[in-house]
C-alpha positions in Angstrom: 3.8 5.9 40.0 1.0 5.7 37.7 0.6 3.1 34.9 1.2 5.3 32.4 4.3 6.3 33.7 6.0 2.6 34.4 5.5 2.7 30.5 8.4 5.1 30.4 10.2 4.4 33.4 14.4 3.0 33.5 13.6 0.1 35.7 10.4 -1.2 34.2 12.5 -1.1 31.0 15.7 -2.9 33.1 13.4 -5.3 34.5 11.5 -6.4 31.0 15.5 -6.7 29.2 16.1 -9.4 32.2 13.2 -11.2 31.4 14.0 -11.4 27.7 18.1 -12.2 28.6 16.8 -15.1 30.4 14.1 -16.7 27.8 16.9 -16.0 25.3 18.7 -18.6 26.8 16.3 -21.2 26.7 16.4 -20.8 22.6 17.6 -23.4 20.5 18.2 -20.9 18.0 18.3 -17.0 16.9 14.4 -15.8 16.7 13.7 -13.0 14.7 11.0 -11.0 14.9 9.5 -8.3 12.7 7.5 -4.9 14.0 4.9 -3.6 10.9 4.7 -0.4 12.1 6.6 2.8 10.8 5.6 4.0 15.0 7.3 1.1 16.5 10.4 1.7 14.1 10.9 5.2 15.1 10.2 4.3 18.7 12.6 1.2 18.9 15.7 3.2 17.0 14.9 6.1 19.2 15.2 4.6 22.3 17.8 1.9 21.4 16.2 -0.8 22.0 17.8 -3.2 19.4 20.7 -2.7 21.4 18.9 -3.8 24.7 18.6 -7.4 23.1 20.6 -10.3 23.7 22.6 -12.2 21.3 20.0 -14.8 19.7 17.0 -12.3 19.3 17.2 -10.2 16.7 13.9 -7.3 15.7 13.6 -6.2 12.4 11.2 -3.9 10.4 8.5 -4.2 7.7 6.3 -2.5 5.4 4.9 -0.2 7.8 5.6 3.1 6.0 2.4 4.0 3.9 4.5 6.3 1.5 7.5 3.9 1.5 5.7 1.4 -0.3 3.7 3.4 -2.4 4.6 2.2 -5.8 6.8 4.5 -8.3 4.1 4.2 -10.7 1.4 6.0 -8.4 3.7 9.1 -7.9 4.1 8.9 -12.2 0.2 9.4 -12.6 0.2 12.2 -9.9 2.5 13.7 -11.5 0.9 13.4 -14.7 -2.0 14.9 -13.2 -0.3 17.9 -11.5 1.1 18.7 -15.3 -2.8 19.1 -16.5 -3.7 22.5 -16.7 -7.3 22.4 -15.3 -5.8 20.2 -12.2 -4.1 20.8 -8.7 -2.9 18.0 -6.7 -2.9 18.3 -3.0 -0.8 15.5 -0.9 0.6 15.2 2.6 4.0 16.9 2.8 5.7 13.1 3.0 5.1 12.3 -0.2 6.2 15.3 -1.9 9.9 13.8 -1.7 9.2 10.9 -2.7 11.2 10.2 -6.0 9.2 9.0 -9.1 10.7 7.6 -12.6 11.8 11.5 -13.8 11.0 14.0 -10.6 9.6 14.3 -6.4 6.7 16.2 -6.4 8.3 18.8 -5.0 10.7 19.1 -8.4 7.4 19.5 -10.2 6.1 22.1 -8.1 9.7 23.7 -8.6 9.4 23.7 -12.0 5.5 25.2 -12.2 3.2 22.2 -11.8 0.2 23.1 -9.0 1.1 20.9 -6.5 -0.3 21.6 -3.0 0.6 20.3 0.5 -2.7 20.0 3.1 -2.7 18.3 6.0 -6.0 16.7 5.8 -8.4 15.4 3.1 -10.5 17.8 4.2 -8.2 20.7 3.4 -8.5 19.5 -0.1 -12.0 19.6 -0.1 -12.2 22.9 1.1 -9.8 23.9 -2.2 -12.2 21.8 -4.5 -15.4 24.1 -2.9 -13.2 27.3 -3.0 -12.4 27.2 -7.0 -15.2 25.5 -8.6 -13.5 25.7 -12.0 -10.4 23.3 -11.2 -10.6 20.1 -10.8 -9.0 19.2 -7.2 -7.5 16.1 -6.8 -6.2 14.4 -3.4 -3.4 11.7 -2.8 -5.3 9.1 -1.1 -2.1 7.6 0.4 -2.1 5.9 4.0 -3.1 2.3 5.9 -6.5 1.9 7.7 -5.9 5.0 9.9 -6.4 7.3 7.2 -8.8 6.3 5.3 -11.7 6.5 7.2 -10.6 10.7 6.7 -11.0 10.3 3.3 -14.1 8.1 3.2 -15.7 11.1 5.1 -14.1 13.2 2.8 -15.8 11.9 -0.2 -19.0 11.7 1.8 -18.8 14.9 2.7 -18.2 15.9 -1.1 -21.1 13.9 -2.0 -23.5 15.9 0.3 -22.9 19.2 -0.7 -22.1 18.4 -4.5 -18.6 18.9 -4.8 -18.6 17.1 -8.2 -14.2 18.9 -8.7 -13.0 16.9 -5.9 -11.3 13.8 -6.5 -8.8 11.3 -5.0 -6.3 9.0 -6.9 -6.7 6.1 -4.9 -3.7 4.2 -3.2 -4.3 3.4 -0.1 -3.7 0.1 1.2 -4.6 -2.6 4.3 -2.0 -4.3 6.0 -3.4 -7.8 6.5 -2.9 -9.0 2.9 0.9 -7.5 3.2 1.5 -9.4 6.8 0.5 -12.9 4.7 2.9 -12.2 1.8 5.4 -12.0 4.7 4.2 -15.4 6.3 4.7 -16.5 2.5 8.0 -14.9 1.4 10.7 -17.8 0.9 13.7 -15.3 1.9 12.1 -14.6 5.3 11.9 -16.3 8.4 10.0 -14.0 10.7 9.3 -16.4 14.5 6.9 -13.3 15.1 5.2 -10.0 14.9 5.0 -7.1 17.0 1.4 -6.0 15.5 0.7 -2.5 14.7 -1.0 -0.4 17.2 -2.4 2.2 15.4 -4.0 -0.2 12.7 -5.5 -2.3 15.4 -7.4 0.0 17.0 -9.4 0.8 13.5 -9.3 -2.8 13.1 -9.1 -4.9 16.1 -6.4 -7.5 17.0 -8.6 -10.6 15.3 -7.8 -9.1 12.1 -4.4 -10.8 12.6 -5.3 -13.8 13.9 -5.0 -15.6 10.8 -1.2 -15.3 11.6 -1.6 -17.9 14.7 -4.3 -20.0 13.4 -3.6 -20.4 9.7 0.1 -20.4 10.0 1.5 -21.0 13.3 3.1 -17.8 13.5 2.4 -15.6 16.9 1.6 -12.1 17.2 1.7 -9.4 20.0 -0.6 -6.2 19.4 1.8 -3.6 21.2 1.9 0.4 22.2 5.1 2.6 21.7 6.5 3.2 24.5 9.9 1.2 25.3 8.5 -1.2 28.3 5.5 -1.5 25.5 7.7 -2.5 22.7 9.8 -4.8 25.2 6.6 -6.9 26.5 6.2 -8.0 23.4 9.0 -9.1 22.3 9.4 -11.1 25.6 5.9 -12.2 25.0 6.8 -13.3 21.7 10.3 -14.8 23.0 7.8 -17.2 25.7 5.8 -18.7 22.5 9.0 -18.9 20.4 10.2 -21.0 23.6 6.9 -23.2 24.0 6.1 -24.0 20.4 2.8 -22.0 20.7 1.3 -19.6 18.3 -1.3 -17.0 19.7 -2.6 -13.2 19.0 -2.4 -11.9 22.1 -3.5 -7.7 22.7 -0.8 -6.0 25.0 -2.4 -2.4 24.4 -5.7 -3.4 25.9 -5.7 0.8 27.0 -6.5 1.4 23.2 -7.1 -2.0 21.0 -10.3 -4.1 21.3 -10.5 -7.6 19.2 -13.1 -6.0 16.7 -12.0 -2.3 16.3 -13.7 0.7 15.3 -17.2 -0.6 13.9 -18.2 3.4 12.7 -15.1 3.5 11.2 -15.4 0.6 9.2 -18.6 1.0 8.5 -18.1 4.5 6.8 -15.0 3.2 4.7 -17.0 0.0 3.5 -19.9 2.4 2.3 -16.8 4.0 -0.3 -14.5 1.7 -0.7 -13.8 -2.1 -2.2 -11.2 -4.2 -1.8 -8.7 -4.2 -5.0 -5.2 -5.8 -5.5 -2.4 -3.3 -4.8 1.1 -2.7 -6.1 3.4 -2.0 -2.7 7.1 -0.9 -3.4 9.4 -4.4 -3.0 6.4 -6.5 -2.8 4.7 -6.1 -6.3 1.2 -6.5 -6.1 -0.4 -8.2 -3.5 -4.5 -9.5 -3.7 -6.5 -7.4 -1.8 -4.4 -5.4 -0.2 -5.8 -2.2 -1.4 -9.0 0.1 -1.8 -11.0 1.7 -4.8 -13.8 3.3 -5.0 -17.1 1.9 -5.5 -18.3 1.7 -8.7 -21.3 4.3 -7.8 -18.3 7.0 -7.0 -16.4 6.2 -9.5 -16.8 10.0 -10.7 -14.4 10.8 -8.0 -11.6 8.7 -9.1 -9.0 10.3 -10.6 -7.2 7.5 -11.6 -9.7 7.4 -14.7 -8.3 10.9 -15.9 -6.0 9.7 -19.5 -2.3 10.7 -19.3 0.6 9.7 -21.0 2.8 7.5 -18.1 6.8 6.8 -18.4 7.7 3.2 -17.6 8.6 2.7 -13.7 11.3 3.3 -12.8 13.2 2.6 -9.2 16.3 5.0 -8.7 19.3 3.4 -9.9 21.0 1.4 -6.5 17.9 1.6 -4.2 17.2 -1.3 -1.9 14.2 0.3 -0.3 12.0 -2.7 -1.6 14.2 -5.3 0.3 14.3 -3.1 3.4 10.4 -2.9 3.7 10.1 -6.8 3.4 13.0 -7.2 6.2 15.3 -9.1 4.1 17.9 -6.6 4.4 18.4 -3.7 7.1 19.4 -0.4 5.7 23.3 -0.4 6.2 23.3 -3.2 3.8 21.7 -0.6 1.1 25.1 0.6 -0.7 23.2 4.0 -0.6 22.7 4.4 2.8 24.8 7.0 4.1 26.4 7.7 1.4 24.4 9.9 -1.0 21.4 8.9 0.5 20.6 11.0 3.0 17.0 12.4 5.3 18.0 16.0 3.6 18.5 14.6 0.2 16.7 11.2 -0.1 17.2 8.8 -3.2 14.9 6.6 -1.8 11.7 6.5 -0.2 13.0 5.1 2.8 14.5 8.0 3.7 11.6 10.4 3.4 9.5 9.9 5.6 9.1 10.4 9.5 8.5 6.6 9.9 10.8 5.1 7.1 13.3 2.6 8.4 16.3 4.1 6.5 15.7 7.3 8.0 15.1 5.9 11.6 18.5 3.8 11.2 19.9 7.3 9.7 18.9 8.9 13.1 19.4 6.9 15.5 21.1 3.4 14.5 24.0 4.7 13.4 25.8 6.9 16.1 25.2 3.3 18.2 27.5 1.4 15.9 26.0 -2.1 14.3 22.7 -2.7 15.2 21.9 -6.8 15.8 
């Protein structure tokens, strides 16, 4: 069998849940560990692998849903902008359900506004070029795998003098988010299973402020279930030996320094800015704007009129995305909250942890 396929395979799985029954035992108490991924949250509920654990080790998730913690007061302004009648806003399909203060983008399309999904930055460009006389703008939602895409975007824009495209800026880096974690008094978190997908733009030292700064270890993992697993027994081992390392498990696809172009091309655009993230407030320097020279492109400059933000009434999305509570414990989950007729923004999205428990969780009874 090849390596790719022990990945996937029953008795590498079997054998990795021995290992982590056995360093379980040697725990003087529960450890609980946190994946930051919205991936690994679909990939752990999908394959049950909560309820491989033993009693003692317990996996939660975090903020690893780029349009679950985009603030309510970013999808205000974009709507706000949609409602302007020289103006079309073009957005991923996820955030279109996405409730605001008043109305989902989706409503507002519904109802007239020119609201437009793409499925690329590019796309949007492509709009800008193709109607000259309407100001274009694009929904620059995402973590550090999307933004080089809109970095080149802009550049792109730039070159050929594209002066109607735009972005409202909003997306965000996951470093500053994994120290308010390390720093939030209503968490104990023994570990993290790191991101994958970040990590390969930005290498595994990134996080190895984690280990060195605050003693708490990390394990850079893939997705498949014998992935997931090594690092949780990995993590389980230093929980065990009072040791706090980074170590890279996806060696196939993470180096320690990442993607160098990428970086390169997103630094050329964008600045580091503090960022408001949905259950965290804001957090310092946890986001991107663009650099004073492109400015021109930032539609966040456009004046609108903006209601005060407003969360929907019951939501507990923002505790959910800082692990302090898993979604059953949301008095909405399940009931009236619902992947077909979300309340909140846990539930849109693909990679939300509401609608990963929704899916998968639930038909296994209680989840540890």
């Amino acid at each position: 069998m090849t390596d790719a396929g022990l990945l996937h395979d029953r008795r590498a799985v079997a054998g990795v849940v021995r290992d982590i029954v056995a360093a379980a035992k040697e725990l003087d108490r529960e450890a609980t560990f946190m994946e930051v991924c919205g991936t690994h949250t679909q990939a752990v509920a999908a394959a049950g692998l909560r309820r491989m654990l033993p009693d003692g080790v317990r996996l939660i998730s975090g903020p690893g849903c780029p349009v679950c913690v985009t603030p309510v007061g970013y999808l205000d302004r974009a709507l706000a902008l949609a409602a302007l009648a020289d103006t079309v806003v073009c957005t991923f399909g996820d955030l279109m359900r996405v409730p605001s203060s008043t109305a989902t983008l989706e409503q507002a399309r519904a109802d007239g506004a020119r609201v437009e999904v793409v499925y690329s930055p590019r796309d949007a460009l492509e709009r800008a070029r193709n109607a000259p006389g309407t100001r274009v703008v694009f929904l620059a939602v995402g973590f550090e795998t999307t933004t080089p895409t809109i970095a080149a975007a802009v550049a792109e824009a730039e070159a050929n003098d594209v002066p109607n495209f735009l972005i409202l800026p909003g997306n965000k880096v996951i470093p500053p988010a994994m120290l308010a974690l390390v720093q939030d008094e209503e968490l104990n978190v023994d570990g993290f299973l790191l991101p994958g997908h970040v990590s390969v733009l930005t290498g595994w030292e990134a996080f190895r402020f984690l280990a060195d700064d605050h003693h708490v270890p990390g394990v850079v993992v893939g997705f498949s279930p014998t992935d997931v697993l090594r690092g949780v027994l990995e993590l389980l081992r230093q929980r065990r030996d009072g040791t706090a390392t980074v170590e890279n498990l996806y060696g196939r696809a993470v180096s320690p320094a990442g993607n160098l172009t990428a970086a390169e091309l997103v630094d050329g655009f964008f600045e580091p800015a503090d960022a408001d993230w949905r259950g965290f407030g804001v957090i310092p320097c946890s986001g991107l704007t663009l650099r004073e020279r492109y400015s021109n492109r930032d539609a966040g400059d456009i004046p609108v009129e903006l209601p005060d933000p407003k969360e929907p009434v019951g939501c507990r999305c923002g505790e959910v995305l800082r692990g302090v509570i898993d979604p059953p414990e949301c008095p909405l989950f399940d009931a009236g909250c619902l992947p077909s007729d979300p309340i909140g923004a846990c539930m849109v999205s693909g990679e939300g942890t509401c609608s990963a428990w929704f899916r998968h969780e639930r038909w296994r009874g209680e989840a540890r």
